[in-house]
N, C-alpha and C positions, 0 to 999 in steps of 0.2 A: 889762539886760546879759546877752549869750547864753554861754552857760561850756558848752563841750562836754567830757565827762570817759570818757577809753577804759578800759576794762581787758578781762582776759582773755587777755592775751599770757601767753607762758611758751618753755618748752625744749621741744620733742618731738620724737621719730624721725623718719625720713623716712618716709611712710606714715600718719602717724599725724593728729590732728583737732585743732584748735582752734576756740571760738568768742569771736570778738572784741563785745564791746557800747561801745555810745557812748551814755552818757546826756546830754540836752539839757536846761540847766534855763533859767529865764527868760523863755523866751515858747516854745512848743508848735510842733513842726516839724513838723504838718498844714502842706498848703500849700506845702512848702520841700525844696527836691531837698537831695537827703545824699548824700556821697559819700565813697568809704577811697579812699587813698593811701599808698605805700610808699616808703620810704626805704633804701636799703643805702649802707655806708659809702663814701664815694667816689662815689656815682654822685648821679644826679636823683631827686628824690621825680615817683615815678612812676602813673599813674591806674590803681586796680585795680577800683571798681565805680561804680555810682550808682544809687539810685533816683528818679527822676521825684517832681516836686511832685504827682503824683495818688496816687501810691504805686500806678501800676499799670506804670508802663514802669522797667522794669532791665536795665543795661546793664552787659557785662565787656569788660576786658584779655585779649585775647585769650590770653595766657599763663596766665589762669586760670579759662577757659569751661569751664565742666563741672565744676569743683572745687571754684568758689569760690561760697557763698550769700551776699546780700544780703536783708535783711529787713526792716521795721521792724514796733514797737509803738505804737501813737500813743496808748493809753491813759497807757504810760510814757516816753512821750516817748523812745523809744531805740531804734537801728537798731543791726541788729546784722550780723556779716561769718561763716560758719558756713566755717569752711574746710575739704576732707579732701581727703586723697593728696597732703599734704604733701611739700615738695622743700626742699632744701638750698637753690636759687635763691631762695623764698620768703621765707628768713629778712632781715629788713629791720624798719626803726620802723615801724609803719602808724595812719597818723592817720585819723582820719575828720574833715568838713568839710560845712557846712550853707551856705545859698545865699541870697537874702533871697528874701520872698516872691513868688511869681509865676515864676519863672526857671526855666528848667527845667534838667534833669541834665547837666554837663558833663564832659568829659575833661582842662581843661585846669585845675590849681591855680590860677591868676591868676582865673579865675571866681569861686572860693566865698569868701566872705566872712567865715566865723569856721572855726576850726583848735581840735582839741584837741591836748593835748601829747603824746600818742603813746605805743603801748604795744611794748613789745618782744615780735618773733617770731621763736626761735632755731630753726632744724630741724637736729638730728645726722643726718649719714649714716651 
């Protein structure tokens, strides 16, 4: 059974950093593209990154190219989302989401195959 668990969400200024992690337990995501996703109240959970099943092709949202890092550890089984120059717009649930094996990184939710429950990302202006 694959159980993806986020944390690292919180409150911060506009300007300011967060880093979000997604730990994967149950089977090891070598192999398996990972992807974050964001949610704001009212709208669509929308695609913010992915890394590639090699772990060498990553892709962004173009709303947050240049701001937004994508990473993973495969020692620990956890990809992590490193954000800075944080926006008000930003603030949203951001889930991360893993792929089954072989597949590679997609844009679109209906793609990934397991979902963790989301961590909250507030930004003050």
């Amino acid at each position: 059974q694959v159980q993806l668990v986020e944390s690292g969400g919180g409150l911060v200024q506009a300007g300011g950093s967060l880093r979000l992690s997604c730990a994967a337990s149950g089977r090891t995501f070598s192999s398996h593209a990972m992807g974050w996703f964001r949610q704001a109240p009212g709208k669509e959970r929308e695609f913010v990154a992915f890394v590639g099943w090699s772990g060498i092709i990553m892709y962004y949202a173009d709303s947050v190219k240049g701001r937004f890092t994508i990473s993973t550890d495969n020692a620990k089984n956890t990809v992590y989302l490193q954000m800075n120059s944080l926006k008000p717009e930003d603030t949203a649930v951001y889930y991360c989401a893993k792929r089954d094996r072989g597949y590679e990184g997609s844009v679109k939710a209906k793609d990934y195959d397991y979902w963790g429950q989301g961590t909250q990302v507030t930004v003050s202006s």
